[in-house]
C-alpha positions in Angstrom: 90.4 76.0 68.0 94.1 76.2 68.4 95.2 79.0 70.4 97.3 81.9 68.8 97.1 85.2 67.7 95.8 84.2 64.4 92.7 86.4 63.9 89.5 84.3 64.3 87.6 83.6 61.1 83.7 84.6 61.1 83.0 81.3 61.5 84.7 80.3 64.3 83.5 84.0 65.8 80.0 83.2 65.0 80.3 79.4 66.6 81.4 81.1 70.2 78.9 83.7 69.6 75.8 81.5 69.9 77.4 80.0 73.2 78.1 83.7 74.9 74.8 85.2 73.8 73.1 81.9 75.4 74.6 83.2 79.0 71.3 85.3 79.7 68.0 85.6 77.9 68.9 89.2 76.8 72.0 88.0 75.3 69.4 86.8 72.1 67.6 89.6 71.6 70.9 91.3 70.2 70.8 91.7 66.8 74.7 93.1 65.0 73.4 94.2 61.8 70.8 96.3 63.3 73.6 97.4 66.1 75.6 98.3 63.1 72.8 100.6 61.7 72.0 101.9 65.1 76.3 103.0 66.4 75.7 104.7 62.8 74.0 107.2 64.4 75.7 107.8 67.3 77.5 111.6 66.6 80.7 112.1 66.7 80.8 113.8 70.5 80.1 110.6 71.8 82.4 108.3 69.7 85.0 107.2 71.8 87.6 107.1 69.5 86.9 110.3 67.9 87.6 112.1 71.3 90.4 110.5 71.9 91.8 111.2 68.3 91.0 115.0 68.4 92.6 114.7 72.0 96.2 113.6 71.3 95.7 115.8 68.4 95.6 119.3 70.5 97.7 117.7 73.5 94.8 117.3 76.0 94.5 115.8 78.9 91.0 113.5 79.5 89.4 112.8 82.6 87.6 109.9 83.2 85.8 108.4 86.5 84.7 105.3 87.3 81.3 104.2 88.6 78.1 102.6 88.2 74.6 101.8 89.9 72.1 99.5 89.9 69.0 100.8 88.0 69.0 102.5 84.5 67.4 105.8 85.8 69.8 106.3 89.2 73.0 105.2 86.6 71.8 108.3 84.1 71.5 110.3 87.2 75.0 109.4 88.5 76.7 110.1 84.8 74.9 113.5 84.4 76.1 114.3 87.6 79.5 113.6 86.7 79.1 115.3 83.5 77.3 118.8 84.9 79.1 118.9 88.1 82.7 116.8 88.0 83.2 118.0 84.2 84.3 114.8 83.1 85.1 114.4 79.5 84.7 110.9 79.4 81.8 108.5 81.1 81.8 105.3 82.7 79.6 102.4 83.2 81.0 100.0 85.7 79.5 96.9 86.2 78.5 94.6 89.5 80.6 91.9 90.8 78.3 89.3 89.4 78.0 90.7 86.2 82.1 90.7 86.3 81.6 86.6 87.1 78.9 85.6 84.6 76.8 85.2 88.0 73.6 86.8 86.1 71.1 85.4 88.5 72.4 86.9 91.5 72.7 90.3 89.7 68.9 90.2 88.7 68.2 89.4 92.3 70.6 92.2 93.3 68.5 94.6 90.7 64.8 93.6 91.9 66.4 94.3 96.1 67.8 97.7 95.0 63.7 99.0 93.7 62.6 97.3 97.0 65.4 99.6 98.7 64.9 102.7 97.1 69.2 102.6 96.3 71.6 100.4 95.0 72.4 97.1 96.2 75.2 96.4 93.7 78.4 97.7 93.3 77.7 98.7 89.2 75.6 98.2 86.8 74.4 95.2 85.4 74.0 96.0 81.6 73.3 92.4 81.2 70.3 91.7 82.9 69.0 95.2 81.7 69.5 94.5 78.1 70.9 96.4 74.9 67.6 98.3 74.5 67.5 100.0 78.5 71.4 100.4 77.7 70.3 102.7 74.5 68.7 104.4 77.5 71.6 105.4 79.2 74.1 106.2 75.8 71.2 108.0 74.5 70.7 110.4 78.2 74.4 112.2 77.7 76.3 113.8 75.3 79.5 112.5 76.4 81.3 109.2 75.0 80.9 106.2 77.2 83.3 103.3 78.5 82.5 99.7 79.7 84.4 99.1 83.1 84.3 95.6 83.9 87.0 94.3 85.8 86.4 90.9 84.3 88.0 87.7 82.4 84.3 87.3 81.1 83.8 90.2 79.3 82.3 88.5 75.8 78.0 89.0 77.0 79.2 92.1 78.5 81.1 93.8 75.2 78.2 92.4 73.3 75.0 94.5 75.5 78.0 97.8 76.0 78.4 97.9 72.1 74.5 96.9 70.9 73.9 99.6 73.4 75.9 102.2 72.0 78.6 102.6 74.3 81.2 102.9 72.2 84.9 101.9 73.7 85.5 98.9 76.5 88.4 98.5 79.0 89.6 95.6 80.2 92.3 93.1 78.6 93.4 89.2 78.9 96.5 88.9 80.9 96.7 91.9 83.7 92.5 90.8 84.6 93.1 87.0 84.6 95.7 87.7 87.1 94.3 90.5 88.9 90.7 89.3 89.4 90.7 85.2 89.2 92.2 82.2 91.3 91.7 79.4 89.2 90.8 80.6 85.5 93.8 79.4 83.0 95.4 82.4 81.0 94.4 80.5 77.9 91.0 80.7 78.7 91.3 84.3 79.5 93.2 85.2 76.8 90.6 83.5 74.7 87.6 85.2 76.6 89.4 88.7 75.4 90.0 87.4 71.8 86.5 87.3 71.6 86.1 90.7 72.9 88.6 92.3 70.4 87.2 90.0 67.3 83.6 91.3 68.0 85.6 95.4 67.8 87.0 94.2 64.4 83.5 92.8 63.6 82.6 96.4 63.9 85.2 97.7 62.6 84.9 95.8 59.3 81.7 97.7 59.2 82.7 101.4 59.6 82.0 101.2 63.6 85.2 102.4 64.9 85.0 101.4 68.7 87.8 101.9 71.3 89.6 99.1 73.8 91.5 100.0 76.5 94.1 98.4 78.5 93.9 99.1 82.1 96.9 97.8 84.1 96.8 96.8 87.4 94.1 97.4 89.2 95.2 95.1 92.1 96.3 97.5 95.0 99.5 96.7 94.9 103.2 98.3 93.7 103.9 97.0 90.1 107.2 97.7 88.7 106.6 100.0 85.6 108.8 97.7 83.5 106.4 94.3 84.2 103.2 97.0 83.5 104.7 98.4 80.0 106.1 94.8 78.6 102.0 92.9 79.8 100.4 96.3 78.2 102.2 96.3 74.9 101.4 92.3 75.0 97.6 92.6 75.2 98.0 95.5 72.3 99.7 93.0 69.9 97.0 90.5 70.7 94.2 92.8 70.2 95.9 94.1 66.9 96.5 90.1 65.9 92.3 90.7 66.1 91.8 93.3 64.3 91.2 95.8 66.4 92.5 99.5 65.1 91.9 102.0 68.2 93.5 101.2 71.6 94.6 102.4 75.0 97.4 101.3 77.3 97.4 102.4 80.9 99.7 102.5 83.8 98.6 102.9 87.5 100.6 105.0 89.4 102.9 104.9 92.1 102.8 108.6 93.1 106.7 109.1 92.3 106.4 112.0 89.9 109.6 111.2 87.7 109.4 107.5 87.3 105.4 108.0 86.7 106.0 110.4 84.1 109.1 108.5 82.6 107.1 105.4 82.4 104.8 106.4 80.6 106.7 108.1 78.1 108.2 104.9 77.7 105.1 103.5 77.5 104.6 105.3 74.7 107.8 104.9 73.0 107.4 101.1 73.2 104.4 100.7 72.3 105.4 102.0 69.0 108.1 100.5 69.0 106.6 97.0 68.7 103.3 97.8 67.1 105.8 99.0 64.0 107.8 95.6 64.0 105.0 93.3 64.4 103.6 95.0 61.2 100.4 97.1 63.3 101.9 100.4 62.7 97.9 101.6 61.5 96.9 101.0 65.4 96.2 104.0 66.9 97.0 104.1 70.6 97.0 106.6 73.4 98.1 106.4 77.0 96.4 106.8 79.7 96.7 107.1 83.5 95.5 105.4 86.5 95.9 107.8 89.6 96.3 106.0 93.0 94.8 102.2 92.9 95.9 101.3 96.8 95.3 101.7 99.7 93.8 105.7 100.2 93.7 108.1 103.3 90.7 107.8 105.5 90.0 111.5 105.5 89.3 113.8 103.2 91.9 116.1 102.8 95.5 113.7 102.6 92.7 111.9 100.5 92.5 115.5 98.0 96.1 115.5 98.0 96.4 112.0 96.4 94.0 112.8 93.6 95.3 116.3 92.8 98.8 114.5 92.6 97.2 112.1 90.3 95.9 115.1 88.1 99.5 116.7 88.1 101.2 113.8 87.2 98.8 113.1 84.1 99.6 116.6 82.8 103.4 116.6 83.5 103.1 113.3 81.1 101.2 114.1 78.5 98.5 111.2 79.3 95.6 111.7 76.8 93.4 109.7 79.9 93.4 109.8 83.1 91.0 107.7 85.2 90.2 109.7 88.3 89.1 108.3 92.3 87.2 110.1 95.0 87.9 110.9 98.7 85.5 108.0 99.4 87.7 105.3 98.3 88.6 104.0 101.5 84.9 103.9 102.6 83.6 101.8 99.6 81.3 103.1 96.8 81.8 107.0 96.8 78.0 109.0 96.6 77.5 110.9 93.2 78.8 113.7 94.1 81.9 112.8 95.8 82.5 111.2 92.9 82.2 114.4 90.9 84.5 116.3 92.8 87.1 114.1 92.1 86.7 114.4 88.4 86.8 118.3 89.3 89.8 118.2 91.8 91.8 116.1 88.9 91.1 118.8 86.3 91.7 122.0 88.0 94.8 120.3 89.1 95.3 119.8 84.9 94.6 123.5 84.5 96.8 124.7 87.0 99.8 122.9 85.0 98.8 124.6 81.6 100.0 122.2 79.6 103.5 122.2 80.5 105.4 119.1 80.4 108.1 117.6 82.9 111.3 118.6 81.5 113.6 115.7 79.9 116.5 116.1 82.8 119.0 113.6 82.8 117.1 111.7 86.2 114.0 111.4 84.0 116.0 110.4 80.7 117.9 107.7 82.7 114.5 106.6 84.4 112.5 106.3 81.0 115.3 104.2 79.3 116.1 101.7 82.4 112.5 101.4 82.2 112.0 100.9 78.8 114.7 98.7 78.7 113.8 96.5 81.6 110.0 96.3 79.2 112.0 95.3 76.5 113.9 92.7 78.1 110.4 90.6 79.1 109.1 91.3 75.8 111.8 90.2 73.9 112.1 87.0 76.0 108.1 86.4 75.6 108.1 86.9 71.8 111.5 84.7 71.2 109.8 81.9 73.5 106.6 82.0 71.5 108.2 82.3 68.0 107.2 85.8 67.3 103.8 85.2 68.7 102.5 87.3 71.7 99.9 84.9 72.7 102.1 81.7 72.5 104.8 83.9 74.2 102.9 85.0 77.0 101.2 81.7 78.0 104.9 80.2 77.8 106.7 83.4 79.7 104.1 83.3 82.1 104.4 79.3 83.2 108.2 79.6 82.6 108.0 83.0 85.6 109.7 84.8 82.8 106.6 87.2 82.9 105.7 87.2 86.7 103.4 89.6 88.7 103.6 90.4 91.6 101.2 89.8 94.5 98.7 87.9 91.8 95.9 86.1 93.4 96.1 84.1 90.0 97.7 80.3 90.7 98.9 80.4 87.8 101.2 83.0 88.0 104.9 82.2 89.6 104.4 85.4 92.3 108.1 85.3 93.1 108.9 88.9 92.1 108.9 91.3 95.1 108.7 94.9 94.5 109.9 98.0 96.8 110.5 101.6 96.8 113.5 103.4 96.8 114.7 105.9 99.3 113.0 108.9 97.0 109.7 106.4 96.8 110.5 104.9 93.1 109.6 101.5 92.8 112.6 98.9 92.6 112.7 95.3 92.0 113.8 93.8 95.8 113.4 90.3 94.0 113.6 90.4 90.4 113.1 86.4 90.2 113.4 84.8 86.7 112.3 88.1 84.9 114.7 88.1 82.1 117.1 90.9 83.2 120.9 91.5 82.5 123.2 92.1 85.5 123.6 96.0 84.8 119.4 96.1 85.2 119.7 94.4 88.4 122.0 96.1 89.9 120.8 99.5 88.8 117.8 98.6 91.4 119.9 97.2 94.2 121.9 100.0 94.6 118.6 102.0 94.6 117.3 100.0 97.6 120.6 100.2 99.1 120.4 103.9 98.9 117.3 103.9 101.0 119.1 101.7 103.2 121.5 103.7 104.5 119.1 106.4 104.7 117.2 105.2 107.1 119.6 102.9 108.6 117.9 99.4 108.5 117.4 96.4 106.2 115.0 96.6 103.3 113.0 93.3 103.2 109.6 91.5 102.7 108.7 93.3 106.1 109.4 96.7 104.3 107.5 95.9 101.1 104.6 94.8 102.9 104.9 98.4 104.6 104.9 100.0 101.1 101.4 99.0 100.1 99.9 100.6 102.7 102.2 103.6 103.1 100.2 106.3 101.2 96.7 105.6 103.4 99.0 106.2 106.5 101.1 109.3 106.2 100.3 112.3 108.6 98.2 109.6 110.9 100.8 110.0 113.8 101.9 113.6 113.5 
């Protein structure tokens, strides 16, 4: 099958669909007509897209964890806590690292060694090797919607036992997880691997099962220019609307700059429409969401607080429908159920405490949404012209042409020539802007940024320094 974003035909879905569901024996025992009948009865409270609707409807804020376990009864236990105790709106079920590499064996091994333990031996929960049925388990415990987290390139088996099971939206798209989470994998086949994830939603959706996908940007640890995160976000909506699929979120992680967070993802937003209208989509629904700190975190508890409370307060000053919270474990590893829910709690007091007032539209922040809006529409543009109006085409092109690059990407595949940096107020500028497609007033809007925080603190800004910014957050205070 020729790769584009020409939507796949039931045939050619149903062809790859006896290969995926051949993965694990659970795979075969799901059934989509009688998963049709059975999301039919899922109520409207837990509908994923029916929340999210209502939410962008009265202007509120949504906060999400992440998080999974092992065994079906300890993963009902960790989302009720979350629900009873955090106060989240929306619940998770993150998966294992096997399950995230199709390594189904080893995550059945993982499973039977977490009973022997009396805890969890993985880092999610395999929904696979459970099967849809012990899934139904877990949608069927909580009155709350619930999300697929899989930080995968392989997420067809997974979508397929998350949906059959009644969870009713998925996160995870083909270009910002193919770089983010592989070495080796081609972005065709991960683009591919995600085409069957958004044809199986329109599969759905054909049949009166509106589910909810979700774009998650990057989760890699590292500074990523808004502009790069806005143009790959709005390029994995076109592709999942060249699907089919009607009900979508775009995320940005943030960099803990209040006024470029905010302004990005206003533009964000504005973008998104923009291109959804003139690729002929305009009947997508989409809603942003946030992604509060995703590198490196204080050790302690308290600077830890303070970065999620920022998180919270940013979300609110933007208007975010989502936001997708941490705990003050995330240094440590896997936080403990509880420390979990008090970082759904922290994050929505801290929503409360704004009251639903929004960051004013200063001249800083109006000059900060359109550079980045127009530094988004710069990459677009060049993907779509290079791919002939296509965004699949366009981004396999841009991407091997460094036209689309990303930074610190573990992914061969990508060029990895971009370097960014922050400013002297903490934005984050383009130190190396490679071959992204930029015009000279762009670039040297960020040079004079970085050499603003040069003669601030009176030395060279350089690899060295941007190195240093990765890490800055988990170190501030620690020599006071």
């Amino acid at each position: 099958m020729e790769l584009s974003n020409k939507r796949w035909s039931e045939e050619e879905f149903f062809a790859e669909r006896e290969r995926v569901l051949s993965l694990w024996p659970t795979g075969k025992e799901i059934d989509l007509e009688e998963a049709v009948e059975y999301l039919k009865t899922i109520p409207p409270e837990k509908q994923y897209a029916r929340v999210i609707v209502q939410a962008e409807k009265e202007g509120c804020t949504l906060v999400q964890p992440r998080g999974g376990v092992a065994l079906i009864d300890d993963h009902i236990a960790l989302l009720r806590c979350l629900r009873e105790k955090g106060g989240a709106d929306l619940l998770p079920t993150t998966t294992d690292t096997y399950t995230r590499n199709l390594k189904f064996q080893e995550a059945q091994l993982g499973m039977e060694e977490s009973r022997r333990a009396g805890r969890s031996m993985l880092n999610g929960c395999p929904i696979v090797n459970h099967g849809f049925r012990a899934v139904r388990r877990i949608s069927d415990s909580v009155e709350r919607p619930i999300i697929v987290l899989s930080g995968t390139a392989f997420p067809q088996l997974t979508a397929e036992m998350g949906f059959a099971g009644g969870m009713t939206a998925f996160l995870g798209a083909a270009i910002s997880y193919t770089a983010a989470y592989t070495k080796d994998l081609s972005f065709e086949q991960g683009i591919r691997n995600y085409q069957y994830l958004d044809r199986l939603t329109s599969f759905y959706e054909e049949r009166g099962i509106r589910l909810h996908r979700e774009q998650p940007g990057f989760l890699t640890g590292t500074l990523i220019p808004p502009g790069i995160g806005i143009a790959v976000a709005v390029l994995e909506m076109l592709m999942a609307a060249g699907q089919g699929v009607k009900h979508y979120s775009m995320g940005l992680c943030q960099s803990l700059h209040i006024p470029q967070d905010v302004a990005a993802l206003w533009a964000l937003k504005e973008v998104g429409r923009q291109y959804l209208r003139r690729s002929g989509h305009e009947s997508v629904f989409f809603s942003i969401a946030t992604h509060e700190w995703m590198q490196a975190f204080p050790a302690d508890e308290p600077r830890a607080y303070a970065v999620i409370v920022l998180g919270g307060i940013i979300a609110a000053l933007a208007g975010a429908t989502q936001v997708i919270t941490k705990s003050t474990h995330e240094a440590e590893g896997i936080p403990t159920r509880e420390a979990n829910a008090e970082g759904v709690k922290a994050t929505r007091m801290a929503i409360q405490l704004v009251r639903a007032n929004h960051l004013p539209e200063s001249a800083e922040i109006l000059e900060e949404k359109n550079m980045i809006a127009r530094e988004a529409r710069s990459i677009l543009d060049k993907c779509l012209e290079m791919g002939d109006g296509d965004p699949v085409l366009g981004s396999l092109r841009s991407i091997q042409a460094g036209v689309l690059d990303i930074p610190w990407a573990p992914n061969q595949f990508v060029a990895g020539k971009v370097i960014p940096v922050r400013d002297a107020r903490g934005a984050v500028r383009y130190l190396n802007p490679a071959n992204l497609p930029f015009d000279r007033e762009i670039r040297e809007y960020h040079q004079e940024k970085i050499r603003e925080r040069e003669r601030r603190t009176g030395k060279k800004i350089d690899y060295q320094e941007a190195i240093f910014d990765i890490t800055e957050v988990s170190k501030m205070l620690e020599k006071d």
